[in-house]
N, C-alpha and C positions, 0 to 999 in steps of 0.2 A: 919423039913425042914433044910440043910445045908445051915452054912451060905455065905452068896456071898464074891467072891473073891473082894480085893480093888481094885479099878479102878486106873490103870496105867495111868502117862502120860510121854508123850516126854520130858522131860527137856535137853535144851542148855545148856553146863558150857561151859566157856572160859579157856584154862591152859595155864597160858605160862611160860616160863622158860628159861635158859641161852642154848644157843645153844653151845657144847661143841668143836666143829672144829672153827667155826668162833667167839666165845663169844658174840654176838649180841643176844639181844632179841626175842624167837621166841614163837609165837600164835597158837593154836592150835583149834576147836572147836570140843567136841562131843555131843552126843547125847548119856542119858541115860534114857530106860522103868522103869519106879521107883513109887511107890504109891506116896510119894511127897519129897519137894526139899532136906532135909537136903540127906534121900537115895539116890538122885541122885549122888551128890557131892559126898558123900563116894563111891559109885561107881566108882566114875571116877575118885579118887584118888586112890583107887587100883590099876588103872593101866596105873598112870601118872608117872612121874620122882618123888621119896621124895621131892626136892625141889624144884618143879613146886608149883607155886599159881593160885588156882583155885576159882572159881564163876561162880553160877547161872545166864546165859544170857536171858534166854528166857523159850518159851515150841514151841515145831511144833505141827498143828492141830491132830487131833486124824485120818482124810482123809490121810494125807502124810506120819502118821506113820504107817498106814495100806498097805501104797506103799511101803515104803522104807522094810515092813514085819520085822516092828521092835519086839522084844518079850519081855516079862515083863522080870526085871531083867538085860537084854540088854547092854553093853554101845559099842556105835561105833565111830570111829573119822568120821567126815562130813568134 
């Protein structure tokens, strides 16, 4: 019997970082399908600014990431 794929979830990271026209602090939020959080966060450092700081906010239900037609692996800004 093969074995079963790990169960993704939606995880929120927060990145923010210096906004480079106005220098002001700016927030971003995404959304990355990941088995769990640390993969998230490398996710969504792949394809943040190098010197953006990021963190795990949250997760969205497994209902809304099925709307949103989110896929394993995934990352989107929200």
């Amino acid at each position: 019997m093969p074995a079963k794929k790990p169960k993704h979830t939606a995880f929120t990271v927060a990145v923010s970082a210096m906004d480079e026209t106005s220098g002001s602090l700016v927030l971003k939020v995404y959304v990355a399908m990941a088995p769990d959080p640390n993969a998230a966060l490398d996710a969504v450092r792949a394809v943040a600014a190098p010197d953006a700081a990021a963190e795990l906010s949250g997760t969205l239900s497994d209902r809304l990431a099925s709307r949103l037609k989110l896929r394993a692996g995934e990352v989107r800004p929200i």
